[in-house]
C-alpha positions as CSV (number, residue, x, y, z in Angstrom):
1,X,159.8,57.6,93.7
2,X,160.0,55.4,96.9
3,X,156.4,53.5,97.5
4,X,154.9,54.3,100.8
5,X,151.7,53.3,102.2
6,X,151.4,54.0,106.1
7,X,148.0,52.1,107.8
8,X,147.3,54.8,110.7
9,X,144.3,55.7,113.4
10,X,143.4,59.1,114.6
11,X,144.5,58.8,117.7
12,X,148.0,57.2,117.3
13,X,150.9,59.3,118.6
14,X,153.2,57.3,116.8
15,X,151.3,57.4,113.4
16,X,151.4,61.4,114.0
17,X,155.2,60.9,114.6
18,X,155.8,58.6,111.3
19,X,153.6,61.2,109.3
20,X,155.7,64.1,110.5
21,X,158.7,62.3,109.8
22,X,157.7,61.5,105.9
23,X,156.7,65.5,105.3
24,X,160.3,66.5,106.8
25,X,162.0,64.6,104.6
26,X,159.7,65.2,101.8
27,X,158.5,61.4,101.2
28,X,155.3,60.9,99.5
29,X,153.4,58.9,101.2
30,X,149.7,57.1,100.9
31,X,147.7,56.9,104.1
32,X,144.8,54.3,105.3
33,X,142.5,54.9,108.3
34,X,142.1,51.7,109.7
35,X,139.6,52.9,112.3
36,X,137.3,54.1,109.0
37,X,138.4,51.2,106.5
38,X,137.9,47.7,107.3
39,X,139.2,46.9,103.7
40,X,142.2,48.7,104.6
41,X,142.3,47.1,108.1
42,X,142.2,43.7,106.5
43,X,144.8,44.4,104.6
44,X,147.1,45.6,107.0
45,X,146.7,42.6,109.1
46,X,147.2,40.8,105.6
47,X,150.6,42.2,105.7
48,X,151.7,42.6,109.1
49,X,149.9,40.1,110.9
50,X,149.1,42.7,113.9
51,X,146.5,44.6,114.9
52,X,148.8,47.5,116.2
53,X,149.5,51.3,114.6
54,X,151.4,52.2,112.6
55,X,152.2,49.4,110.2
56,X,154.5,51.5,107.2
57,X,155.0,49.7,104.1
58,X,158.2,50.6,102.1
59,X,158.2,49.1,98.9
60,X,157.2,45.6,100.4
61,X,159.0,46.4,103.8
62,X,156.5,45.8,106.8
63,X,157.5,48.1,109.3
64,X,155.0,47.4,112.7
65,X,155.2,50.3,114.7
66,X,157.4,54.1,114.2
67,X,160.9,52.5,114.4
68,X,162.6,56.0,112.9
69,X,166.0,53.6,111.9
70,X,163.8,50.9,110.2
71,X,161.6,53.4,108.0
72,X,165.2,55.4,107.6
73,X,167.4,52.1,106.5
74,X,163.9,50.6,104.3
75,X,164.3,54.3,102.4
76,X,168.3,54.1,102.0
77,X,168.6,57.3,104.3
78,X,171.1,55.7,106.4
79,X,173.9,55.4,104.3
């Protein structure tokens, strides 16, 4: 099982869009609300070093932003 952690806000768009794209393919995934968690926020900003939404992790891949190709080539679904 892949390791996904995805550091969203409620009104992100693209966070929607990278949450959609994780339940059609069937991905597990952990989600943070930034806007709630200022542990959580740290962190992402830890990791990233941006302020922005979404910021996915994959296994240690920092993905800043819903870049579809990224998240799909970090997961090995582009083979």
């Amino acid at each position: 099982m892949v390791d996904v952690k995805i550091y969203t806000t409620p009104t992100c768009p693209y966070c929607v869009m990278a949450k959609e794209f994780f339940r059609e393919k069937n991905i597990d995934f952990e989600e943070f609300n930034v806007a709630d968690n200022h542990d959580k926020a740290e962190e992402m900003v830890q990791k990233s070093g941006q302020m922005g939404v979404p910021v996915i992790d994959i296994e240690g891949t920092i993905i800043v932003g819903f870049d579809m190709h990224k998240v799909e080539h970090a997961l090995g679904l582009d083979k």
